[in-house]
C-alpha positions as CSV (number, residue, x, y, z in Angstrom):
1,X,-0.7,0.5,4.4
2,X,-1.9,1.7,7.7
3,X,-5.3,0.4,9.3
4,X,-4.5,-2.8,7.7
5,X,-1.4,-4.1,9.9
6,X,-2.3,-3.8,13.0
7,X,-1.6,-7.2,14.3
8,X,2.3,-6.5,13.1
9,X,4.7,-5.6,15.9
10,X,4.5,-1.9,15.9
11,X,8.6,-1.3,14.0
12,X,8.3,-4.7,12.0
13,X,7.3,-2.8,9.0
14,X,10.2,0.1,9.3
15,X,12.5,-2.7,9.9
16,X,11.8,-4.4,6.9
17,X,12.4,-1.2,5.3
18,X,15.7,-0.7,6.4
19,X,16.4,-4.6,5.7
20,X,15.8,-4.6,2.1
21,X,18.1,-1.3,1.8
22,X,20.7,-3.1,4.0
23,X,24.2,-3.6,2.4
24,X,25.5,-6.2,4.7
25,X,23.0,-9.3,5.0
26,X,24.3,-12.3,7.1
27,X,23.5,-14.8,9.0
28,X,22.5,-14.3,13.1
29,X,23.5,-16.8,15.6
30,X,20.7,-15.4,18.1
31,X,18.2,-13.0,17.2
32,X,16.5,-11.5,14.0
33,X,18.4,-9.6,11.7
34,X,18.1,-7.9,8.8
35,X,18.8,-11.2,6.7
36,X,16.0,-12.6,8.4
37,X,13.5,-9.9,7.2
38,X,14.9,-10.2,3.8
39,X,14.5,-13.7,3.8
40,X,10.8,-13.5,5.7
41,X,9.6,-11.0,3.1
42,X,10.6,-13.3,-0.1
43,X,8.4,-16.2,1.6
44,X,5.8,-14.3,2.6
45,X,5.4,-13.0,-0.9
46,X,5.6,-16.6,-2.2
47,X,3.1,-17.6,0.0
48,X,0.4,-15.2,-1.2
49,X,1.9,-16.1,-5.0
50,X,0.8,-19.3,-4.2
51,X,-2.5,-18.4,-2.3
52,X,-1.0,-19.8,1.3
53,X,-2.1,-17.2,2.9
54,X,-6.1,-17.6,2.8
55,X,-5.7,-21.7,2.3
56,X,-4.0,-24.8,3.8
57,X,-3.5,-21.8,6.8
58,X,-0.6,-20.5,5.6
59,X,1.5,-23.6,4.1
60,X,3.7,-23.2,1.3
61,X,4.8,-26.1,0.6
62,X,0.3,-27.6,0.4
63,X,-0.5,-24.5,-2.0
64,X,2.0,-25.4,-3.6
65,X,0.9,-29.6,-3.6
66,X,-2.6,-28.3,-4.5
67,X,-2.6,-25.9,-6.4
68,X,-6.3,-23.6,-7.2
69,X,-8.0,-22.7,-10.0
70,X,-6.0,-21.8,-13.4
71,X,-7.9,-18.3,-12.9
72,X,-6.9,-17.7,-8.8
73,X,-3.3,-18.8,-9.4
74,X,-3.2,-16.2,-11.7
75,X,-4.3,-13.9,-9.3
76,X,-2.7,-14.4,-6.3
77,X,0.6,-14.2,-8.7
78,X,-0.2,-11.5,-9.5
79,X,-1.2,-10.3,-5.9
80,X,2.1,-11.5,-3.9
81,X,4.1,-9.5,-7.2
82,X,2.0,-5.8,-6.8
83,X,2.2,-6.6,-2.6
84,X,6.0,-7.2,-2.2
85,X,6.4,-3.7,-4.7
86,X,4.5,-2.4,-2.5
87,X,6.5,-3.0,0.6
88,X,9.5,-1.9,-1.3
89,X,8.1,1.6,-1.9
90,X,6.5,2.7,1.1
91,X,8.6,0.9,3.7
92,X,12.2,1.0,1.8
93,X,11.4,4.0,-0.2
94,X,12.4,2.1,-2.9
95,X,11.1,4.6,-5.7
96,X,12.9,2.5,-8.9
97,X,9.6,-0.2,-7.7
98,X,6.7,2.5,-8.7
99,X,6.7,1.7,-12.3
100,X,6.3,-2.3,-11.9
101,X,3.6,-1.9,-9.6
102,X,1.8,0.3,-11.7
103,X,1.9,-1.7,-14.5
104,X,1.2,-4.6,-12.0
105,X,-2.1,-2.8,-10.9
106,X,-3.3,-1.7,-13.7
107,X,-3.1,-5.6,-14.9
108,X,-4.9,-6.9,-11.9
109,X,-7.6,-3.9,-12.3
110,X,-8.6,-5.8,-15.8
111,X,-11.2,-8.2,-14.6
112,X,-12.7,-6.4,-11.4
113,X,-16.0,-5.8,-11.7
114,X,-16.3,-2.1,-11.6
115,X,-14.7,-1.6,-15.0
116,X,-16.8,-4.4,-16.7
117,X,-19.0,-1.7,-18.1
118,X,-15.5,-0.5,-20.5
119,X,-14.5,-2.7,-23.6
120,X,-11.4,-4.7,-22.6
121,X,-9.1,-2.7,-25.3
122,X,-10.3,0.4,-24.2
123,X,-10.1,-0.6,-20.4
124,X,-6.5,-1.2,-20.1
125,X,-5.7,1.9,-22.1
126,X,-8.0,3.9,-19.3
127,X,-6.4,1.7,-16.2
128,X,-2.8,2.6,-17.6
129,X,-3.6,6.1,-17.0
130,X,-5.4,5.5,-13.8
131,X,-3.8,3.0,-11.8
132,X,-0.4,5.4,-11.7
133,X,-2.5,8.7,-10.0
134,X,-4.3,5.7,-7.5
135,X,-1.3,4.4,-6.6
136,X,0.6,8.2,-6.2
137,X,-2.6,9.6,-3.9
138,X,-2.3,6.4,-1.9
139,X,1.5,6.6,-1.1
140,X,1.0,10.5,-0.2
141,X,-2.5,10.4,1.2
142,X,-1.4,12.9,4.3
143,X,-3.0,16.3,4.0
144,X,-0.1,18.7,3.5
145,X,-1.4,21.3,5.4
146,X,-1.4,19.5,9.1
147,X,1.0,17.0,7.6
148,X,-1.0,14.2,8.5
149,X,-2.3,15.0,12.1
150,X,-5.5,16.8,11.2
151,X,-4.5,20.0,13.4
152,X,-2.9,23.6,13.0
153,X,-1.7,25.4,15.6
154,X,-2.5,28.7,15.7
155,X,-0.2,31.3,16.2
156,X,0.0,34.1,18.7
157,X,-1.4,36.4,16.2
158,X,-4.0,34.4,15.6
159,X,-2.9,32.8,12.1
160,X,-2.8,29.0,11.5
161,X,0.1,27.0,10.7
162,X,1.0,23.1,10.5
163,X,2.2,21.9,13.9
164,X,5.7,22.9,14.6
165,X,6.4,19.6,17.1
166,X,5.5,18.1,20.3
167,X,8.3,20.7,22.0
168,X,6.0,24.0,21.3
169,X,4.7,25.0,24.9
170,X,1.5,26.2,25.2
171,X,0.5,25.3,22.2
172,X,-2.9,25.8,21.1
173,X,-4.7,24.1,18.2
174,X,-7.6,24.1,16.0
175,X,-9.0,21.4,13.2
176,X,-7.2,21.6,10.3
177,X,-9.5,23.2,7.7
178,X,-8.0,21.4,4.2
179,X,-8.5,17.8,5.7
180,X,-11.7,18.6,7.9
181,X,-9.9,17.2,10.5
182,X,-9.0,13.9,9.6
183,X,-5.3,14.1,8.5
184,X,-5.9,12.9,4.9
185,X,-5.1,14.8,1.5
186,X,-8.8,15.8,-0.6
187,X,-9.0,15.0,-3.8
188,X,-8.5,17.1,-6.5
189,X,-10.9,15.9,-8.9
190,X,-10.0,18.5,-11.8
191,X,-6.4,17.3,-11.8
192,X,-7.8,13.5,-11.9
193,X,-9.6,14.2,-14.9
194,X,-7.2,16.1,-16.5
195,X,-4.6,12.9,-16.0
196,X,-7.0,10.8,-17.5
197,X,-7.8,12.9,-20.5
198,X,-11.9,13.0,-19.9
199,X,-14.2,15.8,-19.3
200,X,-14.5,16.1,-15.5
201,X,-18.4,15.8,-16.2
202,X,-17.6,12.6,-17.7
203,X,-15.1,12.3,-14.6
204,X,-18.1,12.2,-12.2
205,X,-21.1,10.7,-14.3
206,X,-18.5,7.5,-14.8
207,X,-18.4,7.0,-11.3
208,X,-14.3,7.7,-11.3
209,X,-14.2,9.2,-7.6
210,X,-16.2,5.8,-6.3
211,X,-13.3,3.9,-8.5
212,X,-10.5,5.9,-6.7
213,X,-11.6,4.9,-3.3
214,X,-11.9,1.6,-4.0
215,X,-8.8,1.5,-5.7
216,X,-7.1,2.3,-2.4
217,X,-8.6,0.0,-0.3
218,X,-7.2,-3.0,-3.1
219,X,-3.3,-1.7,-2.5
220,X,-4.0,-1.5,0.8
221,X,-5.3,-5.0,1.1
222,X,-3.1,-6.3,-1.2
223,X,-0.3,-4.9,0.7
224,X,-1.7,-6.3,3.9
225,X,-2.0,-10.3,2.4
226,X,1.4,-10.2,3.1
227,X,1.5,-9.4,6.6
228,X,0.3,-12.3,8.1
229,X,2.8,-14.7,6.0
230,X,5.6,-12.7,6.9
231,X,4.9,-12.5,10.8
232,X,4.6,-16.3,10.6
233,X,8.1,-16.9,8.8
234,X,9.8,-14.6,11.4
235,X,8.2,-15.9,14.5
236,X,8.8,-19.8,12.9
237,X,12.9,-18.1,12.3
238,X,12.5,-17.0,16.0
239,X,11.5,-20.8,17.3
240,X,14.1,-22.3,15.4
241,X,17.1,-20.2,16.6
């Protein structure tokens, strides 16, 4: 979750992280505190359970009056579930959450579209073994090479290394050659196939790299649905204190 969060404060989401890992939540007087991200998180999460977030803009209590379709309740339960593990991992590095939201994604993968073409038995046997590598390259998509900034500095011999820190003077740098420049980890579409047990022709004439990219931009918008809800409920925290 990058791209997607812009409109956050730039530390909300690092706070959060620190909130939910917090061992002493209470109650501010004046101010937000970690309590308050706790508490800001659970509703947000309950607001895109409930589908608040993209209807009766952004009230709980009217999603929750009129509720949707049998089909998009579902959904956005399942949604505000996979988003708020999602939090939990890459902003508390909260590791014991990886399993749930794998099994989480793998359920909400069942009825997209780009795996209609695979049997529904066979297709949650195939998204348990691929929703666990999506969701691993999409916490650790920096290239490990520039670690992330799509530079190495080269040495005074000529060699390149990754960046040794803003206090090298003089530094000189070049475009990282394992990320092309862009700071994000390739592929490795052998390994993929490997993990999922298929040929890696199979692999490529089943459209699986397509599938992976997709696959990230759904955890990082359903990461993101939550962003919005939880901004509200601190700023509404903020109004009332």
């Amino acid at each position: 979750m990058s791209g997607e969060d812009t409109h956050l404060k730039p530390d909300l989401r690092e706070l959060v992280g620190i909130a939910v890992n917090s061992s002493s939540l209470v109650m501010r007087a004046r101010g937000e505190g970690d309590l308050d991200r706790v508490a800001g998180l659970g509703a947000a999460t309950l607001a895109v359970q409930l589908g608040a977030d993209r209807r009766h803009g952004g009230s709980i209590a009217q999603a929750a009056a009129q509720p949707s379709t049998p089909a998009a309740v579902a959904r956005d339960r399942l949604a505000g579930d996979l988003g708020a593990h999602l939090w939990h991992i890459r902003y508390g590095r909260q590791h014991e959450h990886v399993p749930r939201a794998i099994a989480l994604f793998a359920e909400w993968m069942m009825d997209r579209p780009q795996f209609a073409d695979i049997e529904p038995p066979a297709r949650r046997l195939v998204l348990d073994l691929f929703a666990p590598i999506a969701i691993h390259e999409w916490l650790s998509d920096r290239c490990v090479a520039c670690r992330g900034t799509g530079k190495l500095e080269r040495t005074r011999g000529g060699g390149l290394i990754s960046p040794r820190g803003t206090m090298q003077r003089n530094a000189r740098f070049a475009p990282c050659r394992g990320c092309g420049g862009n700071g994000k980890a390739r592929p490795n579409h052998k390994t993929r196939a490997r993990a999922m047990g298929i040929p890696r022709e199979w692999y490529f004439d089943q459209r699986w790299p397509a599938r992976f990219i997709v696959a990230f931009l759904w955890l990082t918008h359903l990461g993101g649905r939550l962003s919005h809800p939880l901004t509200m409920q601190l700023e509404r925290r903020k109004k009332l204190a």
